[in-house]
N, C-alpha and C positions, 0 to 999 in steps of 0.2 A: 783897316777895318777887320779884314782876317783874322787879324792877330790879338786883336783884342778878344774876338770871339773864342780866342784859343785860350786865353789868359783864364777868362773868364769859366770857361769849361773846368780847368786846373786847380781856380777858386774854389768850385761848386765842388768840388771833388775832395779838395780837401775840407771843405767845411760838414761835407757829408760824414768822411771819415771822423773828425771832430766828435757830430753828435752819435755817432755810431759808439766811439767810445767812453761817452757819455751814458748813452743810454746803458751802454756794459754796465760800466762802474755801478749807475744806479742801480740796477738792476741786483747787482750781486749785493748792495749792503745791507747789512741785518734789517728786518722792517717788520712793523709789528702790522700795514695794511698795505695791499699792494696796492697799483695805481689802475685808473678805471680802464686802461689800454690793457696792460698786463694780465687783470683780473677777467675781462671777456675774450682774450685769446685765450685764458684758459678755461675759463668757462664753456668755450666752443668748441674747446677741442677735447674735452672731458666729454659731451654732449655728442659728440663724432662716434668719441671710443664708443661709447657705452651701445650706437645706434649699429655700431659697427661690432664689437663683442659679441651683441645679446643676440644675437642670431647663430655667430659663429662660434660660441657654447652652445646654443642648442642642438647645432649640426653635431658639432663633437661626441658630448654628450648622448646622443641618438646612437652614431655610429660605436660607441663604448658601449651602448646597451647589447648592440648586435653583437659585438663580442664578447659581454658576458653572458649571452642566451647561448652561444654558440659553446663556450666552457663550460658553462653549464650541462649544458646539453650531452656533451661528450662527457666531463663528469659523472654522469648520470647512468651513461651508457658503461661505463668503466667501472662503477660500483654494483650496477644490476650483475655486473657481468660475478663480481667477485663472489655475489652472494647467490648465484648460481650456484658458484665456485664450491661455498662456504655450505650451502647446503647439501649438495651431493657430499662433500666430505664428511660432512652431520651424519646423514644415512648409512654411507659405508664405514665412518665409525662406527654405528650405533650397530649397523648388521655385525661387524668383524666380533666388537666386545660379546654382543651375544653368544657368535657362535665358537667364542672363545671360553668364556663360560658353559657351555654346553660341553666343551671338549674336555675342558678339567674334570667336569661332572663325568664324562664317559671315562675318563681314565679312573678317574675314586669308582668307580662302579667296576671296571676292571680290577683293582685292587683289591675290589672283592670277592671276585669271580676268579680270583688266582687258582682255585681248586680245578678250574675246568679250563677248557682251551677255548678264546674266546676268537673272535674277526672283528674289526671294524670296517664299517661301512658307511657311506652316503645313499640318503634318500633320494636319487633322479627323476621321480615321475611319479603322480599320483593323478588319476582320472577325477575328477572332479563330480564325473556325475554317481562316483564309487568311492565317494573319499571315506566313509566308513567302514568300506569292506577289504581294499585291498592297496597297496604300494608296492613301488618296484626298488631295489637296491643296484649300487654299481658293482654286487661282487658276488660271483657264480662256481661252477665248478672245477674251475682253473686256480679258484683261491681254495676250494676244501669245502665251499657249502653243498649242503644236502638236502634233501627233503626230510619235513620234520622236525630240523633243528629251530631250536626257541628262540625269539630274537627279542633284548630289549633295548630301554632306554636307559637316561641316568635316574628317573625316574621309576620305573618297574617293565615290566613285562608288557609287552605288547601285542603279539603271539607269533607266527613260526612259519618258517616256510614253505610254502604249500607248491612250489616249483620251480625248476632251476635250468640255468642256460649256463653258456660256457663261462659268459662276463657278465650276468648280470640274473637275477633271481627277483621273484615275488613273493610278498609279503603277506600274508590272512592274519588279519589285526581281529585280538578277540571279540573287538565287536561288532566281527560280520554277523548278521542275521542266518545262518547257514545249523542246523541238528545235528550235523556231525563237527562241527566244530568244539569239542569240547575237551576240556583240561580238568585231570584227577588234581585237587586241591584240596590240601589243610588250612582247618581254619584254626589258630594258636591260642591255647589255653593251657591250663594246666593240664588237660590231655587234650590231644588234637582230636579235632572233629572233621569229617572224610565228606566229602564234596564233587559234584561235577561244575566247572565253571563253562555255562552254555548258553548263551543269546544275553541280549543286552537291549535294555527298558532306554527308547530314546526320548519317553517327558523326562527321567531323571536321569538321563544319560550315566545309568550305573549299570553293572555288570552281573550277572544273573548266578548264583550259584545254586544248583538244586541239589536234591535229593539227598539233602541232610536228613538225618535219621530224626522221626519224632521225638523220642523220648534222649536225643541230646541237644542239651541249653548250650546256646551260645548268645551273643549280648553286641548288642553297637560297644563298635574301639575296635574291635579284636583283630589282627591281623591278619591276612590271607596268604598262603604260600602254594609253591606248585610241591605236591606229596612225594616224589622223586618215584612214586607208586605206578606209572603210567609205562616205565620203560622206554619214555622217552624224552623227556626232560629233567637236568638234572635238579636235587631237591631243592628247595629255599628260594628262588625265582619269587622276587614279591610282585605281589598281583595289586592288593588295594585293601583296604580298610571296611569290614563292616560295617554297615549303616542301620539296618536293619532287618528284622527275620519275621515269616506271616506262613502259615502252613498252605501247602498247595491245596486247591479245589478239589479234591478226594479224601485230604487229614492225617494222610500217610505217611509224608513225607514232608519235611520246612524249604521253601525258597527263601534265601538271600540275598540281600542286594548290594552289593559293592560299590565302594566309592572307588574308580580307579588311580592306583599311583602315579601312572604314566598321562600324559597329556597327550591323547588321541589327535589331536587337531596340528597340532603343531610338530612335525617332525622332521629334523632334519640329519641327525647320526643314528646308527645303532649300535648293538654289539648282536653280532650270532654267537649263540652259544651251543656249541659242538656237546653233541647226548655222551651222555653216560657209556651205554650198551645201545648195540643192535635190539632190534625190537625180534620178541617172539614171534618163529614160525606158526607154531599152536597160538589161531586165534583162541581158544578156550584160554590162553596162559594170560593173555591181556587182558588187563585194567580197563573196563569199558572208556571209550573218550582218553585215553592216552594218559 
């Protein structure tokens, strides 16, 4: 009896393997419909995937979000940074070409001031609550500045130094509000016409020249010069452009208004321009206003 039960096991075992390679073989040949067994293992197990997928791309998915938020992010951070970057060098381009431009202009303006001896300087400090009246320079009497000498721009004349320290001097721009601040000037014509340039009209922000003589015509255009007449500035110092002319409140005399060459507001080099001559002992020998 045993043994039959053993046989029998041996049977079962082979006949298993039988249809095992059976179902192979079917399985593997070409078929144009599968069979209802085959077709719902895989039906059920495509129904597995997909219960089993659809969650575990979302996870994924999620967690790929959080690291392109987080690239992003840093991205972000890395370009704000550049265009920080990109801006400040915008500025300090845009200052440097300025005030490169401004230095060629001071040189051609030297160029033409070759007749005199001239200083370059920096503007360091301007009061704010004085910005029409006065500026301070970086260069005093260790470099040769004086009192009285003319100082301009590439532009024109601006006015002179009203006081000096060892490294450093200030500036009386002609249009401080101040009666003694004034400059003997020509106005250019076919003869020159003789001038004081003194105080300055701030609705038309132009520059005042009086005591032009009644019966001399002078005309909008005409050019304004320092008359080298003062003894203390030397000639041709261009000041500004006539705008127009209205005789003073007594008839006696024409005030002028000048449009200025120089650009008041914005200043950051000069030149000092070293006088001619010492000024006359004999006030009586002076040109009133220099």
């Amino acid at each position: 009896m045993p043994q039959f039960f053993t046989n029998k096991r041996l049977i079962l075992l082979f006949v298993g393997i039988i249809l095992l390679v059976a179902l192979i073989g079917f399985s593997l040949r070409e078929r144009d419909h599968l069979s209802w067994p085959e077709q719902f293992v895989k039906d059920t197990a495509g129904f597995v995937q997909y219960l089993v997928a659809k969650p575990a791309h979302s996870v994924a998915g999620f967690f790929e979000n959080i690291r392109d938020i987080q690239n992003t992010y840093k991205e972000n951070e890395v370009l704000k940074k550049h265009l920080e970057e990109y801006a400040q060098l915008k500025v300090e381009n845009d200052r440097l070409k300025k005030e490169n431009e401004e230095l060629k202009a001071i040189l051609e303006t030297e160029k033409d001031l070759s007749s005199v001896k001239t200083i370059h300087a920096s503007v360091i400090a301007r009061n704010p609550e004085r910005w029409n009246e006065s500026l301070i320079i970086n260069k005093g009497e260790v470099h040769g500045i004086k009192k009285d000498m003319a100082v301009v721009t590439a532009g024109g004349m601006i006015g002179k130094i009203s006081s000096t320290g060892k490294t450093t001097s200030t500036v009386q721009l002609l249009t401080t509000l101040d009666r003694t601040n004034r400059i003997h000037v020509a106005i250019q014509g076919k003869k020159d016409v003789y001038g004081l340039v003194g105080g300055y009209d701030e609705e038309t922000q132009m520059l005042l020249v009086k005591e032009i003589p009644k019966d001399k015509k002078v005309k909008k255009g005409q050019k304004v010069i320092t008359s080298g007449f003062g003894g203390v500035f030397p000639k041709g110092l261009y000041i500004g452009v006539l705008e127009k002319v209205e005789p003073d409140q007594y008839g006696l005399t024409q005030t002028g208004y000048i449009k200025p060459a120089a650009n008041f507001y914005n200043i950051e080099n000069v030149l000092v321009v070293e006088r001619l001559m010492e000024m006359p002992d004999n006030e009586e020998d002076r040109v009133d206003g220099s």
